[in-house]
Every structure is written in C-alpha cells, then in structure tokens.
N, CA, C and O of each residue as an XYZ file, in Angstrom:
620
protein
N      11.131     19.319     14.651
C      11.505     18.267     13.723
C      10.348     17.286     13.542
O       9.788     17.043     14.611
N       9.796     16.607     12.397
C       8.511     15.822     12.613
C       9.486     14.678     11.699
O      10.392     14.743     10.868
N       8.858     13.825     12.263
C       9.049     12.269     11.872
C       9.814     11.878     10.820
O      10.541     10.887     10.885
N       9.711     12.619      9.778
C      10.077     12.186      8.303
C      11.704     12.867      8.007
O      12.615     12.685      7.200
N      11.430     13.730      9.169
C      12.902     14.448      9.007
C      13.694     13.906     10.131
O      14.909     14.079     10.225
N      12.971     13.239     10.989
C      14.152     12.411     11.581
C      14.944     11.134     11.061
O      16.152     10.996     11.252
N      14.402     10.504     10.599
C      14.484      9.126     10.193
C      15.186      9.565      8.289
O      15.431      8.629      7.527
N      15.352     10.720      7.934
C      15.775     10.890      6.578
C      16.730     12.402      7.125
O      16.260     13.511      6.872
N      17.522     12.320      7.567
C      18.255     13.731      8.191
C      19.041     14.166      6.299
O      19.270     15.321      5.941
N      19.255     13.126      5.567
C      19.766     13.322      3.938
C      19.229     13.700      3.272
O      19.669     13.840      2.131
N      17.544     14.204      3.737
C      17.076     14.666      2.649
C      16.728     16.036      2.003
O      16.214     16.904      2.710
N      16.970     16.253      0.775
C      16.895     17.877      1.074
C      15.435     18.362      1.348
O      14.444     17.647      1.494
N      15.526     20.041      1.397
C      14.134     20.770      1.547
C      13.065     20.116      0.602
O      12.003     19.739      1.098
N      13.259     19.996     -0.477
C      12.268     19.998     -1.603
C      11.728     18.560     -1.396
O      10.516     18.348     -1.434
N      12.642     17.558     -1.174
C      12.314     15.654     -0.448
C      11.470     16.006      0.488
O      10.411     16.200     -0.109
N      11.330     16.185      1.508
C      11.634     16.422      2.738
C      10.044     16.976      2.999
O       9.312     16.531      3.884
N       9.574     18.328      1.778
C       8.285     18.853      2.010
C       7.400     17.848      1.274
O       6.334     17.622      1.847
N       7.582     17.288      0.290
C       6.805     16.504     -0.968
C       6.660     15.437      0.377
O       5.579     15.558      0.954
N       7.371     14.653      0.821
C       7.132     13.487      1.747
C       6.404     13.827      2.852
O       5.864     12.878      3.421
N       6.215     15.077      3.384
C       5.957     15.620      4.677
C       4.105     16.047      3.857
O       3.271     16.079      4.762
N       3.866     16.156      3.323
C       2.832     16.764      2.318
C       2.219     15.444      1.948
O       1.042     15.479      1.588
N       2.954     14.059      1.989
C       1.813     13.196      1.289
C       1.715     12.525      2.898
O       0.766     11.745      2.983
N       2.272     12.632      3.801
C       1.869     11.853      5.110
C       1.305     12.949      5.674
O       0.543     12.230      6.320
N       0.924     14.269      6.086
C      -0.163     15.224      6.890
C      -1.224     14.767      5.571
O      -2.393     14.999      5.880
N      -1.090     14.239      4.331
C      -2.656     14.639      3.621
C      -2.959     13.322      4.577
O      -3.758     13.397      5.510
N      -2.067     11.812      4.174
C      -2.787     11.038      4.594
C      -3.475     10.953      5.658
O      -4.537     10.330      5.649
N      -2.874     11.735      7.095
C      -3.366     11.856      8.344
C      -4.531     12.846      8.236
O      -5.186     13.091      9.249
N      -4.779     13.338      7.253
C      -5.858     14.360      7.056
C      -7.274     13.379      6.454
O      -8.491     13.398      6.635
N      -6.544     12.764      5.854
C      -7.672     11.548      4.976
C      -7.928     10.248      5.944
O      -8.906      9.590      5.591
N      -7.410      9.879      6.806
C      -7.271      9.000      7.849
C      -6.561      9.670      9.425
O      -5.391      9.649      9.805
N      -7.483     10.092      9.927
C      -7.151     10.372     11.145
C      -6.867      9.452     12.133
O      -6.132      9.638     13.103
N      -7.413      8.559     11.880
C      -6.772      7.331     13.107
C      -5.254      6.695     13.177
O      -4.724      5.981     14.028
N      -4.743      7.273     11.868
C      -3.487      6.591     11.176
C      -2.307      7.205     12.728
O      -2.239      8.153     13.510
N      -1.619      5.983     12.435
C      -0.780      5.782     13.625
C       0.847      6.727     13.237
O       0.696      7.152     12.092
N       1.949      7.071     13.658
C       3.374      7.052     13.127
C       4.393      6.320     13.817
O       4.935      6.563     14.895
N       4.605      5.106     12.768
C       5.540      4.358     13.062
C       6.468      3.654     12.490
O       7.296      4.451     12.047
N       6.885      2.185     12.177
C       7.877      1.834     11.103
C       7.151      0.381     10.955
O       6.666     -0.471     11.700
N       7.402      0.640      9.260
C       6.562     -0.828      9.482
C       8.350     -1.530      8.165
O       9.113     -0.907      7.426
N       8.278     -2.452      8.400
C       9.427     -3.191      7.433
C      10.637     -2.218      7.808
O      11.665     -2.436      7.166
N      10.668     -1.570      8.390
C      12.038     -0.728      8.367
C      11.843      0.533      8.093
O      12.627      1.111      8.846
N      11.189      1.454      7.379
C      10.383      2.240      7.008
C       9.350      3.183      7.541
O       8.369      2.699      8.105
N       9.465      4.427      7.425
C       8.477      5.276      8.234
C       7.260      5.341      7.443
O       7.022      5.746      6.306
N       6.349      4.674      8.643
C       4.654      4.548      7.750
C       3.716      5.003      8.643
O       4.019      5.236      9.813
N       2.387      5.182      8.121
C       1.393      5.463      8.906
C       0.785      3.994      9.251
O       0.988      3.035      8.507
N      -0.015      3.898     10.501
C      -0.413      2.285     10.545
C      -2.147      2.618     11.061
O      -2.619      3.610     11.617
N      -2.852      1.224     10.569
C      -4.626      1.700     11.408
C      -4.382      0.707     12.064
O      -3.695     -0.120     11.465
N      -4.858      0.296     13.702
C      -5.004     -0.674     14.411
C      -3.559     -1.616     14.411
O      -3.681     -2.831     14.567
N      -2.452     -1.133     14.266
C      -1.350     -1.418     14.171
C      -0.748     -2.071     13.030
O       0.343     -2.635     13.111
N      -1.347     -2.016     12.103
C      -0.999     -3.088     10.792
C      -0.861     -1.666      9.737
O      -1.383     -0.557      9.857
N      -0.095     -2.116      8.861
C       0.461     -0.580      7.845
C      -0.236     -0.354      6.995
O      -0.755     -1.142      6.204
N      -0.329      0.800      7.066
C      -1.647      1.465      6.088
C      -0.353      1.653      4.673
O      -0.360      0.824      3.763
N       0.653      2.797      4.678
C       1.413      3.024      4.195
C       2.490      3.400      4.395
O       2.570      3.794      5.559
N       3.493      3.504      3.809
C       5.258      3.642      3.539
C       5.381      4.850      3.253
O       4.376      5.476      2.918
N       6.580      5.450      3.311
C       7.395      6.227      2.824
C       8.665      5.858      2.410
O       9.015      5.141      3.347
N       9.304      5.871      1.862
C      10.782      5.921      1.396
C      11.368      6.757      0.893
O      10.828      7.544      0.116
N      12.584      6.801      1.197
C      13.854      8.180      0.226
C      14.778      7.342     -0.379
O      15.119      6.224      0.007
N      15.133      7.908     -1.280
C      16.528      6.984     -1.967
C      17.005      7.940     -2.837
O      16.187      8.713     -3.334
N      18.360      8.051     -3.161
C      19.134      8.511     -3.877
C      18.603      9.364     -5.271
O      18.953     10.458     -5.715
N      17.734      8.495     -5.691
C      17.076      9.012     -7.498
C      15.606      9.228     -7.198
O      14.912      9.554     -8.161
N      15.015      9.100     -6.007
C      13.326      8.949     -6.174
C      13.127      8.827     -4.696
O      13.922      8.677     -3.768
N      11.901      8.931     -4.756
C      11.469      8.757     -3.308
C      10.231      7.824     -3.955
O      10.046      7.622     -5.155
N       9.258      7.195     -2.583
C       8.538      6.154     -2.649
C       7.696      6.272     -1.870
O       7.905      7.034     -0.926
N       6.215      5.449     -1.981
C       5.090      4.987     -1.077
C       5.082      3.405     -1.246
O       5.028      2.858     -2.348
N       5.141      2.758     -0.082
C       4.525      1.800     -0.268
C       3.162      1.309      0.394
O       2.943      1.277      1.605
N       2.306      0.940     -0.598
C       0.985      0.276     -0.098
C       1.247     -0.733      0.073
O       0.292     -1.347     -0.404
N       2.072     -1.583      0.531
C       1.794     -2.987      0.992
C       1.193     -3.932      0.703
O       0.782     -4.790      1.483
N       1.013     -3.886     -0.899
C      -0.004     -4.724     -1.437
C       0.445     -4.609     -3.138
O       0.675     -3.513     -3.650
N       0.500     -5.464     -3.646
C       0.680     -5.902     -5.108
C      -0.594     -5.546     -5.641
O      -0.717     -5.199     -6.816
N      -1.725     -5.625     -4.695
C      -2.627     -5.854     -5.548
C      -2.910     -4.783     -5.547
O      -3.454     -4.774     -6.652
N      -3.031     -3.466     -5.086
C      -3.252     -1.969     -4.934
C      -2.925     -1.402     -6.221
O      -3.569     -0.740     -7.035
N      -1.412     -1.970     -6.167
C      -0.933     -1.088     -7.908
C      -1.363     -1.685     -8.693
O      -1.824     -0.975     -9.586
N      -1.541     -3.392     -8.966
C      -2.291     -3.500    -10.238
C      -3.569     -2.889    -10.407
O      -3.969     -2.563    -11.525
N      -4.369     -2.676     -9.156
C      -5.701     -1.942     -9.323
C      -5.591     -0.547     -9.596
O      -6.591      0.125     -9.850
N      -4.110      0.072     -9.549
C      -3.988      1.816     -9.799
C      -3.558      1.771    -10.942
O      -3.123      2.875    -11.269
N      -3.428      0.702    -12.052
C      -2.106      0.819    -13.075
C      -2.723      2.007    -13.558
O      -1.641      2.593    -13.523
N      -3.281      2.638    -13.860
C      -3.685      3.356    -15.127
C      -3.341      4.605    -14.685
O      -2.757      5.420    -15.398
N      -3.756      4.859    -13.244
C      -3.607      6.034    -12.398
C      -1.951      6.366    -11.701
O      -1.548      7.345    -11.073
N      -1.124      4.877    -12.197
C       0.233      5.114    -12.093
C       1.034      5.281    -13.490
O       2.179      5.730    -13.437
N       0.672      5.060    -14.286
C       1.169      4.716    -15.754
C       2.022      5.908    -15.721
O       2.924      5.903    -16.559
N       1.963      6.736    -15.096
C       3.659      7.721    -15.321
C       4.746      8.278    -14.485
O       5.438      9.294    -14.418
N       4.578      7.147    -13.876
C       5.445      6.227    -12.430
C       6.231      5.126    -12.481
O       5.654      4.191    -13.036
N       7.407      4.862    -12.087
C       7.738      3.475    -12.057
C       7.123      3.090    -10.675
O       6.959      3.715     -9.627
N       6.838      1.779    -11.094
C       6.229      0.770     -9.942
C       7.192     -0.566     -9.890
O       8.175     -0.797    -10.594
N       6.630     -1.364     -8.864
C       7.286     -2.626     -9.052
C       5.877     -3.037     -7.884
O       4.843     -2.397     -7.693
N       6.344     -4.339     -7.255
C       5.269     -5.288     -7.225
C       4.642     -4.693     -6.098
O       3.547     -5.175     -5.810
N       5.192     -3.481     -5.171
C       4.755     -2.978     -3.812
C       5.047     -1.552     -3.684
O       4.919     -0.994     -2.594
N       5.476     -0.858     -4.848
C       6.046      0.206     -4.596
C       5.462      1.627     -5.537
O       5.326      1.198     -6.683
N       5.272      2.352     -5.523
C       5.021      3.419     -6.227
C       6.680      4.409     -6.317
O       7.201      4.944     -5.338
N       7.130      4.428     -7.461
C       8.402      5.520     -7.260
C       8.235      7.046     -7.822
O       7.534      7.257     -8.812
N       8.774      7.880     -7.281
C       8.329      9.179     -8.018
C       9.505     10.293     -7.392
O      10.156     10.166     -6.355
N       9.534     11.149     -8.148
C      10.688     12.284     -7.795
C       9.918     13.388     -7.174
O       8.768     13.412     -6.736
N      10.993     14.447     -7.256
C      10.416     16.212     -6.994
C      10.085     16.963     -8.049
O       9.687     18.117     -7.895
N      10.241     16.250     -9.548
C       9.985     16.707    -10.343
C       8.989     16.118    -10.812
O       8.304     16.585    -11.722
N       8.759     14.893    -10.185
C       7.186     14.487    -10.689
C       6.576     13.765     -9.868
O       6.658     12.552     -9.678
N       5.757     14.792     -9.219
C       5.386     14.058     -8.068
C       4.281     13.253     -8.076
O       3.678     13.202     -9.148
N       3.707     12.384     -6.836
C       2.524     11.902     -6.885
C       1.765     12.989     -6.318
O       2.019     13.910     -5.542
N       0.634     12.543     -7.026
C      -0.675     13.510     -6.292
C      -1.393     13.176     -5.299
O      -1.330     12.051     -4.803
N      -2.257     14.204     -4.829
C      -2.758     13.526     -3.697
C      -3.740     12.784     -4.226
O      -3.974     11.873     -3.432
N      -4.597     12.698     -5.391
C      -5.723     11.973     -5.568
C      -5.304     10.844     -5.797
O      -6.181     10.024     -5.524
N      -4.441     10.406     -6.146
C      -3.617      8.962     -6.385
C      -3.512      8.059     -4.633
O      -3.984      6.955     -4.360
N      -2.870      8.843     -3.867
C      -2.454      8.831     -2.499
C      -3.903      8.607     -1.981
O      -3.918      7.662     -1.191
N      -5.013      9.117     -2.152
C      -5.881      9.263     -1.736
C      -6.965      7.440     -2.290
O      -7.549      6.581     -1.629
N      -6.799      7.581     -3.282
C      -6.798      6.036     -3.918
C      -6.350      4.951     -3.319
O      -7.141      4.079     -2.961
N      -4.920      4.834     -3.107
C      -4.336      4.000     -2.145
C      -4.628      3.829     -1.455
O      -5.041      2.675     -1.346
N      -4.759      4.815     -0.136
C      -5.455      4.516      1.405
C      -6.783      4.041      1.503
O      -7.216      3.277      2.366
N      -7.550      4.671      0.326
C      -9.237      4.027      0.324
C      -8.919      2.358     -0.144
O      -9.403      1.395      0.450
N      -7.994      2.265     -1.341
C      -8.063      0.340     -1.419
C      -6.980     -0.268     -0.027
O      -6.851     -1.457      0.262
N      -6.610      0.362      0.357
C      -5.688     -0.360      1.540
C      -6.425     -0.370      3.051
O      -6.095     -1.284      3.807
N      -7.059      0.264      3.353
C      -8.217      0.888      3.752
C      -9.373     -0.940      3.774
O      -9.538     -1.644      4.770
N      -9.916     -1.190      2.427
C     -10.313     -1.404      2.349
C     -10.145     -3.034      2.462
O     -10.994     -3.852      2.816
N      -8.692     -3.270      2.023
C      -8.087     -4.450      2.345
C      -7.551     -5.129      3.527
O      -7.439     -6.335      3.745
N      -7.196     -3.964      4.354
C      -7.135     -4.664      5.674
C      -9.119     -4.648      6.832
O      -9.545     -5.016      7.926
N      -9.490     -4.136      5.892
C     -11.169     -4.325      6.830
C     -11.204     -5.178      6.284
O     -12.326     -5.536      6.642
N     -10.758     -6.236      5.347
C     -11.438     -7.419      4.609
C     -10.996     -8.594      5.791
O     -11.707     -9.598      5.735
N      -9.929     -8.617      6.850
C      -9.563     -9.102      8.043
C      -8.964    -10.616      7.028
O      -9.370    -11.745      7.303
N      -8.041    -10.367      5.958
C      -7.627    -12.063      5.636
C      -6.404    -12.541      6.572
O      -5.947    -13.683      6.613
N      -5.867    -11.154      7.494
C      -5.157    -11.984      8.513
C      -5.382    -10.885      9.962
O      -5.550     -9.669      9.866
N      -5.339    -11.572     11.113
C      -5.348    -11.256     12.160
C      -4.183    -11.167     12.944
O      -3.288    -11.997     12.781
N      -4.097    -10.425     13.629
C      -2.763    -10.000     14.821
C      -3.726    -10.895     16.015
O      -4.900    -10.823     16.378
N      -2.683    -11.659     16.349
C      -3.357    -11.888     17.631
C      -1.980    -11.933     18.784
O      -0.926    -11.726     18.182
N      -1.787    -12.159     20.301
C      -1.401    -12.009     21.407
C      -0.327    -12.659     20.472
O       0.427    -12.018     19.740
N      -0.368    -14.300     20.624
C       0.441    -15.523     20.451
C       1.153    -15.035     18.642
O       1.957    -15.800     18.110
N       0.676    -13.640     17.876
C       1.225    -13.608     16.509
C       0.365    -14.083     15.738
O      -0.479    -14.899     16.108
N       0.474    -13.599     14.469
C      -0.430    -13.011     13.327
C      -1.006    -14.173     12.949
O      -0.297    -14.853     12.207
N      -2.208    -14.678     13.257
C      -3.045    -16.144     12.799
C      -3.497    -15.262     10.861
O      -3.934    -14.161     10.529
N      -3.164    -16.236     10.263
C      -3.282    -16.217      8.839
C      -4.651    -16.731      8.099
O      -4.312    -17.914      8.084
N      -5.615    -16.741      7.631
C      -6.446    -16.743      6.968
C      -6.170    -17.762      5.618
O      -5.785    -17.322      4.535
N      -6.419    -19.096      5.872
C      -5.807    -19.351      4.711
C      -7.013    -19.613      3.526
O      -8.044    -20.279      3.623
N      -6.515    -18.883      2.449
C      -7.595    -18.923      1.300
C      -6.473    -19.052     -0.053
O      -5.284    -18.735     -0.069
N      -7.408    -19.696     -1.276
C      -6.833    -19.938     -2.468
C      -6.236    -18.531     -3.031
O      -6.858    -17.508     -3.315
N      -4.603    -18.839     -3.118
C      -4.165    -16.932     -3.551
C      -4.782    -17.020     -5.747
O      -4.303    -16.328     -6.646
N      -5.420    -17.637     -5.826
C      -6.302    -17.559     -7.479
C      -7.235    -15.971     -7.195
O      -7.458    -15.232     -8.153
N      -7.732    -15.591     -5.704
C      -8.255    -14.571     -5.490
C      -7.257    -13.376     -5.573
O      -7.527    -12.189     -5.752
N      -6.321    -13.830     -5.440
C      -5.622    -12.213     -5.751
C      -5.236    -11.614     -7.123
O      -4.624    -10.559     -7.291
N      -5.689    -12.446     -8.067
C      -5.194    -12.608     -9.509
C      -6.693    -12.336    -10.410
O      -6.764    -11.680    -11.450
N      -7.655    -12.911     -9.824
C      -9.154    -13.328    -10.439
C     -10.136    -13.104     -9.648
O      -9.935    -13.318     -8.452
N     -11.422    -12.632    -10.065
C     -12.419    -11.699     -9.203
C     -13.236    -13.111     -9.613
O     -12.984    -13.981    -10.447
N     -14.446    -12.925     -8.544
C     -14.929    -14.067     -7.995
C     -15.759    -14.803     -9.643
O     -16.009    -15.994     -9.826
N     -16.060    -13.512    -10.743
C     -17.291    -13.995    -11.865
C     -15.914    -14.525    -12.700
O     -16.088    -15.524    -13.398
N     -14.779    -14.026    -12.683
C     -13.715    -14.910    -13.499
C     -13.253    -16.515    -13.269
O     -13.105    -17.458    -14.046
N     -13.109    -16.365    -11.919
C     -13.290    -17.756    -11.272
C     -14.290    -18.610    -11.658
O     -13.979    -19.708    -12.122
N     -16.001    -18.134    -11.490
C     -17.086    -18.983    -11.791
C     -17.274    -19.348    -13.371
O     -18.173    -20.063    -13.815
N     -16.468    -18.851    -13.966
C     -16.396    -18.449    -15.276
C     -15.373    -19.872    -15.723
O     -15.679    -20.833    -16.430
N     -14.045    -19.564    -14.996
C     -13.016    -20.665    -15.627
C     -13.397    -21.885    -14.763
O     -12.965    -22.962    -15.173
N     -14.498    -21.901    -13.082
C     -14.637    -23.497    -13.008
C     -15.627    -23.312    -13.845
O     -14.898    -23.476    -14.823
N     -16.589    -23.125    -14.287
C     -17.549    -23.789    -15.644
C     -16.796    -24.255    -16.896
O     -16.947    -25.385    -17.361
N     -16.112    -23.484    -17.332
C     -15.514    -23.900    -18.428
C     -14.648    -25.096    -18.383
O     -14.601    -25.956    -19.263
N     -13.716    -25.075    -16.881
C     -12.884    -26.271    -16.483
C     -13.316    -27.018    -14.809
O     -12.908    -26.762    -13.676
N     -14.210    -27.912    -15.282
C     -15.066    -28.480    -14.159
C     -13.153    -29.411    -12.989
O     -11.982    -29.730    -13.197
N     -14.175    -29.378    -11.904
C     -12.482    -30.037    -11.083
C     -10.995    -28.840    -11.004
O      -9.915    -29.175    -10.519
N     -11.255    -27.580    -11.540
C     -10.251    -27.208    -11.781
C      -9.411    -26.539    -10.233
O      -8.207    -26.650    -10.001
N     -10.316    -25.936     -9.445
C     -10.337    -25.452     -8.094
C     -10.483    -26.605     -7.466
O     -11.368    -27.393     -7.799
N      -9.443    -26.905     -6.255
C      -9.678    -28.275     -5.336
C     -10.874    -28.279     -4.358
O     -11.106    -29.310     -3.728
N     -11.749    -27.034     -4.175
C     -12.554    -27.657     -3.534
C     -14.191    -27.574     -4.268
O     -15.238    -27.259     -3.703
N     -14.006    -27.922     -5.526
C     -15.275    -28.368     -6.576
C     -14.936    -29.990     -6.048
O     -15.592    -30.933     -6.490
C-alpha cells in the first residue's frame, strides 16, 4: 500500500495511479522530498516545510503549491485547469502533466530557498517585508516610487 492509497482508501484505480504518478515523478525530480501532511493533506515536504499537496475530491483531484504566487506565475501553463488562489484542479480525464508539475516544484523550490520565513525551535520567526512584493517585481516598484515619490513608507 503506498501513502496516497492510504490516506484516500475512496479512490478509484484510475485516481489513485494519476496521483501516485505525479508524487514518484516529484520524488524523482526532488529526491530529498519528505512524505507527510502538511494542512491536513498528503504532501511531499524539503527540510520540513511543504513543497507540495495532493488532494482527492469527489469531481477532481488537486495539487497544491502553497503559494498564490506559483499559479499566477503558471497562468498560461494552467489556462485549461481550474485554479483558485492555491490550488491547481484537474480530473482523469484531463490530467496535469508532468512538465507543469515539474514547473511548480522548480518555483516552489525556489521560494522556499528565498528563506522569507524560518522554522525555528520556539516556532516559525516570520520575515517581515512589504507584501507590494508579491504583486510587483522590484523594476515595477522603482517604476511606481518614481512616478509616485513618498508612495512606499520607507522612501
């Protein structure tokens, strides 16, 4: 029995391989990746913090990257997917691919090496920075304080 079929005993064969198929690629694409639960959820984790999700549900199954900002950076490469602000949804009839999957883990990947929060002993010390960065890349920013001098509080 491996992991995905414990924690989803409802799901059929065809669920069951598609989900089992995008977590061995990921462990194939990330070998350090951990198996565990992150939010409730069976995910792979690096250094204990969640790389990615799995989910089953009734009409679709799911990945979650843990990050809003992942899918706005995949829209184009999801555009025949429903999404929402953390979620990728997809069936057995249309599945995700691995090059998509493979996308994800490289920007998630890439977002938790950026270290904006830390696990520590005493619990997760937070990084606090202006969230205008999760919306606006740094030449958009330098762009709207020129245009609007004072506009960022620490001009």
């Amino acid at each position: 029995m491996s992991y995905l079929s414990e924690y989803y005993p409802m799901a059929t064969s065809k669920e069951l391989h598609q989900l089992e198929q995008l977590w061995s690629h990921v462990q194939s694409v990330e070998p350090g990746a951990v198996e565990g639960l992150s939010y409730g959820l069976p995910a792979l984790k690096l250094e204990s913090r969640p790389l990615i999700g799995f989910g089953l549900h009734s009409d679709f199954m799911s990945v979650y990257p843990y990050s809003p900002k992942i899918i706005s950076a995949l829209h184009q490469e999801l555009e025949e997917f429903e999404t929402a602000r953390g979620t990728v949804r997809f069936t057995s009839g249309n599945p995700l691919p691995l090059s998509v999957v493979e996308l994800i883990i490289d920007f998630r990947k890439a977002e938790l090496a950026n270290n904006s929060y830390k696990k520590k002993k005493s619990g997760i010390e937070i990084e606090l920075r202006d969230p205008i960065y999760d919306v606006m890349s740094e030449k958009e920013i330098d762009e709207a304080s020129d245009r609007f001098p004072g506009l960022l509080k620490d001009e």
